[in-house]
Backbone bond lengths (Angstrom), bond angles and torsions (degrees), N, CA, C in turn:
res aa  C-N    CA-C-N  psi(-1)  N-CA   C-N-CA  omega(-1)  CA-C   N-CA-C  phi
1 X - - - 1.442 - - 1.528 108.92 -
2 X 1.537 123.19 136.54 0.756 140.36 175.15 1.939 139.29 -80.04
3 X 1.244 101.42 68.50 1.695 111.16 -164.38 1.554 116.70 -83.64
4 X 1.217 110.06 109.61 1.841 131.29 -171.39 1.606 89.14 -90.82
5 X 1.581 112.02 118.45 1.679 98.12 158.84 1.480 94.48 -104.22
6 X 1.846 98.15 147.93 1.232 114.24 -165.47 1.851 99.83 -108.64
7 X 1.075 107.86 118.91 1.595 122.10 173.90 1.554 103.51 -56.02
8 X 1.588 97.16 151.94 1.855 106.84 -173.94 1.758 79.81 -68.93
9 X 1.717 92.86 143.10 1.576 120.08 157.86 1.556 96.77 43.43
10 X 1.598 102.39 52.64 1.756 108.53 159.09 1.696 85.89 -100.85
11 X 1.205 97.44 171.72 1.474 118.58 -171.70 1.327 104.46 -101.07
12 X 1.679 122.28 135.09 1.401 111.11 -162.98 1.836 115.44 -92.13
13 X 1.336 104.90 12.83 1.659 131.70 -175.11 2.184 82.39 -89.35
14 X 1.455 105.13 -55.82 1.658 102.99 -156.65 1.817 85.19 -62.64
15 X 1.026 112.07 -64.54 1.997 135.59 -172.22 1.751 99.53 -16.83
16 X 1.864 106.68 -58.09 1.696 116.89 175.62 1.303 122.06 -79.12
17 X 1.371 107.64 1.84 1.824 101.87 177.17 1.216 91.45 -97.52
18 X 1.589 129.78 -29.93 1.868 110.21 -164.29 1.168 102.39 -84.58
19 X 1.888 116.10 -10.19 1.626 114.84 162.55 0.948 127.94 -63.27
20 X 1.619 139.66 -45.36 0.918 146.64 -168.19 1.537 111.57 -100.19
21 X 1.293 130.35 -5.36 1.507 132.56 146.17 1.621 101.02 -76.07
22 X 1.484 130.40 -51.95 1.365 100.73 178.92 1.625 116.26 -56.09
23 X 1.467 108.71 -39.92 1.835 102.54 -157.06 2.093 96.54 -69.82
24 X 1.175 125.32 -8.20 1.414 120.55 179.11 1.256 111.93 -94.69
25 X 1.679 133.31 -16.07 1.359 122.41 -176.53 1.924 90.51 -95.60
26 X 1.512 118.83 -17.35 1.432 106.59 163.59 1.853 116.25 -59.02
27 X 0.771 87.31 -48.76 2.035 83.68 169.23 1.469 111.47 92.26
28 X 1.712 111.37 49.54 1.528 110.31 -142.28 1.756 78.44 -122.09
29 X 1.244 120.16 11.42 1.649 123.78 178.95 1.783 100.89 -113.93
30 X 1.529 104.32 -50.86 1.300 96.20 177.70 1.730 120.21 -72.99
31 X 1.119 113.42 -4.26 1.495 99.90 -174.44 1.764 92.32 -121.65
32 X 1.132 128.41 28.07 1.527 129.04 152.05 1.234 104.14 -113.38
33 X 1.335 154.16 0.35 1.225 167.41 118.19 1.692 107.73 -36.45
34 X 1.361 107.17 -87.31 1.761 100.07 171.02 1.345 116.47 -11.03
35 X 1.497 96.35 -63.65 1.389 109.96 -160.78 1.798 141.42 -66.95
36 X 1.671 81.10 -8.43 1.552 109.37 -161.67 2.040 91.03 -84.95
37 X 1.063 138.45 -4.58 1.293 141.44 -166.01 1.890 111.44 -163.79
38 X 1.177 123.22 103.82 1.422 154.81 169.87 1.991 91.82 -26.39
39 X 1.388 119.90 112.85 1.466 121.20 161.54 1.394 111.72 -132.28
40 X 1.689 103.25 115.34 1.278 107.96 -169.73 1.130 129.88 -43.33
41 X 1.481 157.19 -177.62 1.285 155.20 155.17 1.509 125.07 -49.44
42 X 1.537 99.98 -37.15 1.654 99.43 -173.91 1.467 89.09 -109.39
43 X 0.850 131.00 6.26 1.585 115.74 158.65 1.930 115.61 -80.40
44 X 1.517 96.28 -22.89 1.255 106.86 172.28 1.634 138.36 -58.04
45 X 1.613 87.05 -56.43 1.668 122.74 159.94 1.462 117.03 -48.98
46 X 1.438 107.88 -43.20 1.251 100.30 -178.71 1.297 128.45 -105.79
47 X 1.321 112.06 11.27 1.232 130.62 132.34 1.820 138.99 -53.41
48 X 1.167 78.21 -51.67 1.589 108.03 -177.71 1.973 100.59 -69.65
49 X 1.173 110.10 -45.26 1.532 123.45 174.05 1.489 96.37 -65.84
50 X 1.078 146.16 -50.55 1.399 131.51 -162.48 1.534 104.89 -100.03
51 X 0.999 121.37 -11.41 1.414 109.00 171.94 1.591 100.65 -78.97
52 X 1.542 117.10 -51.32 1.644 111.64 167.42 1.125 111.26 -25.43
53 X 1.563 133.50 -65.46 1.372 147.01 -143.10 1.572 88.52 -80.40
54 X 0.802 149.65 -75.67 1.385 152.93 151.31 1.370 110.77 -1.64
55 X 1.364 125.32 -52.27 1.558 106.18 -179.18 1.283 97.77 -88.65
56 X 1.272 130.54 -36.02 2.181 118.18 -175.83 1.373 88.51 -40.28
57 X 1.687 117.63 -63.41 1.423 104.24 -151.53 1.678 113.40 -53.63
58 X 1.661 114.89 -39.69 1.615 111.53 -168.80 1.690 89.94 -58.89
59 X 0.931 135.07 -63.05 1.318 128.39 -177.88 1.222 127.87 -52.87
60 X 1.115 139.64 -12.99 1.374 146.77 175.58 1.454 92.26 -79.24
61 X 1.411 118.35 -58.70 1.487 137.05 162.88 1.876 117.32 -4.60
62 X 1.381 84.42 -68.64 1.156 106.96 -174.90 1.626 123.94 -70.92
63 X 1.274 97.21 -59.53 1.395 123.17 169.89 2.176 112.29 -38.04
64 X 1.457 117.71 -41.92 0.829 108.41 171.66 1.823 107.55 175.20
């Protein structure tokens, strides 16, 4: 469970944004999503392999 303490005379607009940035870096939307539909193993991997390949390149990118 997710507990925000709210500072005297914080604003209750500021109080629900640091909620809902905490409850999205928990990852409790993306991995009930995954889960809702069966993805094989090597569909996984090779996912997982091209997203790698994908960041060397931004960094290679960058780097020079």
């Amino acid at each position: 469970m997710l507990i925000i303490p709210i500072k005297d005379g914080e604003n209750i607009d500021r109080a629900l944004k640091r909620y809902k940035r905490k409850f999205d870096k928990t990852g409790v939307i993306r991995q009930l999503r995954s889960r809702q539909a069966f993805t094989k193993p090597s569909i996984v991997r090779r996912a997982q392999v091209q997203k790698a390949a994908y960041i060397q390149h931004m960094r290679d990118d960058i780097e020079g």
